[in-house]
N, C-alpha and C positions, 0 to 999 in steps of 0.2 A: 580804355573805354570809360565812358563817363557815367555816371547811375545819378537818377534825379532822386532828390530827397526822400522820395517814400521808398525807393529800392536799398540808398544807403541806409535808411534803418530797418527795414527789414533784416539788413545786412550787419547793422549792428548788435541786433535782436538779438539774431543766429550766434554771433562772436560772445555774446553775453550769456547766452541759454549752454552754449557749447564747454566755458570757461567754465560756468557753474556743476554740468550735467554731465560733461565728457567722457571725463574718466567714469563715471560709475554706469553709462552705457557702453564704453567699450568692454567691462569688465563682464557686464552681462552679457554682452556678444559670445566672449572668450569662453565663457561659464555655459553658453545654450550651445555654443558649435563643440565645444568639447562633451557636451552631456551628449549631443548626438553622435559626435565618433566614437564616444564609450557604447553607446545603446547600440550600433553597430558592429563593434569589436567584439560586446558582450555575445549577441544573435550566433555571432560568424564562430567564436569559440563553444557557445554551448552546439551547432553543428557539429562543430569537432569531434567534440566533448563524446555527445550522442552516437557517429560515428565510430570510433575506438569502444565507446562501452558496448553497441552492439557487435562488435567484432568480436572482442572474448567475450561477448554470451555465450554468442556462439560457439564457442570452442571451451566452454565450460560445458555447456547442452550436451557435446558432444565427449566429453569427459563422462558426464550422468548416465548418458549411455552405457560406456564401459565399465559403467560401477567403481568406478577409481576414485575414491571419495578422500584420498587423500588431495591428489590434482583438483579436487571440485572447491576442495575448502581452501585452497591456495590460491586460485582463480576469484573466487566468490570475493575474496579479503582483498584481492585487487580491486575488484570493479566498485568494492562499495567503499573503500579510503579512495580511491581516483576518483569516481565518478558519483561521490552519492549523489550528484545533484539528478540524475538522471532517473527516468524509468526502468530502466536494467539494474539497475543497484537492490532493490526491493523482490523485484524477479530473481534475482542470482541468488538469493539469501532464502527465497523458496525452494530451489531448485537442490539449495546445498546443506538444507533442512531436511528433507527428504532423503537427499542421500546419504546422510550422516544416520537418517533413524533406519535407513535401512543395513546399513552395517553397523547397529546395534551401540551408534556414538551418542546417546540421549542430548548429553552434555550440550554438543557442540551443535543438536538439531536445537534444542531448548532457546541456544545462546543466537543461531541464524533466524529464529522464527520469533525470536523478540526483537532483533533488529529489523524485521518488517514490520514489527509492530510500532516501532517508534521512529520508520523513516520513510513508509508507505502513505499511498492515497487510500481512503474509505477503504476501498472492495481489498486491498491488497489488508490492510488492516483485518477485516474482518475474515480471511481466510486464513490469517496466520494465527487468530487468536484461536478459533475452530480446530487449525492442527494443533497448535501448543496446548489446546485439554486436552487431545489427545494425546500427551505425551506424558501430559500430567497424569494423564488416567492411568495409564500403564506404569507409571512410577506412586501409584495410591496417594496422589496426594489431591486429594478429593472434593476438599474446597476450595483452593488452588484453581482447577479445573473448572470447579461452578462459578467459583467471581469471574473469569475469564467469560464463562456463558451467557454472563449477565451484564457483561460489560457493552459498549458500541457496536453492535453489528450490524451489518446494512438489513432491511427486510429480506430480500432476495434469499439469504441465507436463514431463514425463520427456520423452515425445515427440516435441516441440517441441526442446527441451534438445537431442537427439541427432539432431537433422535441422541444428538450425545448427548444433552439431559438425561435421554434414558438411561444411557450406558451408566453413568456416573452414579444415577440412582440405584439401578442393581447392583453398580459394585459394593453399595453401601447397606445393601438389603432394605433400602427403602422400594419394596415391591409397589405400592400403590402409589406410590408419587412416579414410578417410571413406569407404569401403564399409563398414567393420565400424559407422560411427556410423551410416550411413545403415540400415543392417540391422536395429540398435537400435532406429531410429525406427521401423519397417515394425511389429518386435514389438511396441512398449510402444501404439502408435495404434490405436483404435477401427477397428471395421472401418467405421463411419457417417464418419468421419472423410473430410471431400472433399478436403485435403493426400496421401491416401495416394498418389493418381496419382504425383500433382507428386514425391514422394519418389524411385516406384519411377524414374520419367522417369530424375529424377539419379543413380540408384545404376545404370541399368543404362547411362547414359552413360559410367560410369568403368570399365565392366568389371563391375561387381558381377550379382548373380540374389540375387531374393526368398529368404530364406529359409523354408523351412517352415512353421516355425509361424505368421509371416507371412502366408503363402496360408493355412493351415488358418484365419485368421483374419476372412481376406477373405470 
């Protein structure tokens, strides 16, 4: 087939532009189709991933049940070496926190409830930092417990935050600084909130009275 002048150079253009540009356009082909069947491999494996970590939640959940707190920590150390990338992995290490302080294993609650501290989202964070002063509380170690209270926590948990300020403060017989925390809690807590008793309990054991806006809240 024959090409008139302006199509043979267009044509020679292309053989020019191609010689010079070729390779380093097929390379970027290689490099986006490959970025995309990784970005699909990756989707389809964290699926998986996600999959299997919910499956022994679940059967860890179902361990905590039975108080089998040795099954719980065995289970727990799986899903969070297999699976930390997941949302279960943080969950499992609450779950095995718990069951570990209820059979009286400090240690290993201490050791679970720091690794949701340092592989959780916000709210997972700030619930495990809440339980581990409690833990601390009960092992007296008392500013341990306060930097932890003072540390990131979501607002949500303010409440909470200023009711175990209290605790920490009585342990320490700072009476007047765990009324003012306990007062705190009264104000920042829901009036639906079924802690509020238990707060007013302790604040009027130390001497403290509801504050105001507190009842106006109740």
């Amino acid at each position: 087939m024959a090409y008139d002048l302006e199509e043979q150079e267009q044509i020679a253009n292309f053989k020019a532009f191609w010689a010079r540009f070729g390779n380093l356009i097929s390379w970027v082909l290689i490099i986006a189709l490959g970025s995309y069947a990784g970005y699909n491999f990756w989707n389809s494996h964290k699926r998986t991933q996600s999959a299997e970590a919910a499956a022994l939640y679940d059967q860890l959940a179902e361990a905590a049940q039975a108080n089998d707190n040795a099954k719980v920590q065995r289970m727990a150390g799986d899903v969070e070496s297999k699976f930390d990338g997941t949302a279960y992995a943080p969950m499992a290490a609450l779950v095995a926190a718990k069951t570990a302080f209820d059979a009286n294993d400090l240690k290993t609650a201490k050791a679970q409830l720091q690794w949701a501290v340092d592989h959780g989202n916000d709210e997972i964070k700030s619930i495990a930092r809440l339980r581990l002063s409690g833990v601390l509380l009960d092992e007296k170690a008392y500013d341990q417990a306060m930097a932890l209270l003072n540390a990131d926590i979501l607002p949500q948990f303010a409440a909470e935050v200023q009711d175990r300020k209290g605790d920490v403060l009585v342990a320490q017989n700072k009476l007047a600084e765990a009324r003012t925390a306990y007062q705190a809690a009264l104000t920042k807590m829901d009036k639906r909130n079924p802690g509020r008793q238990i707060v007013q309990i302790k604040l009027e054991a130390i001497g403290g009275s509801v504050p105001a806006e507190a009842k106006a809240a109740a």
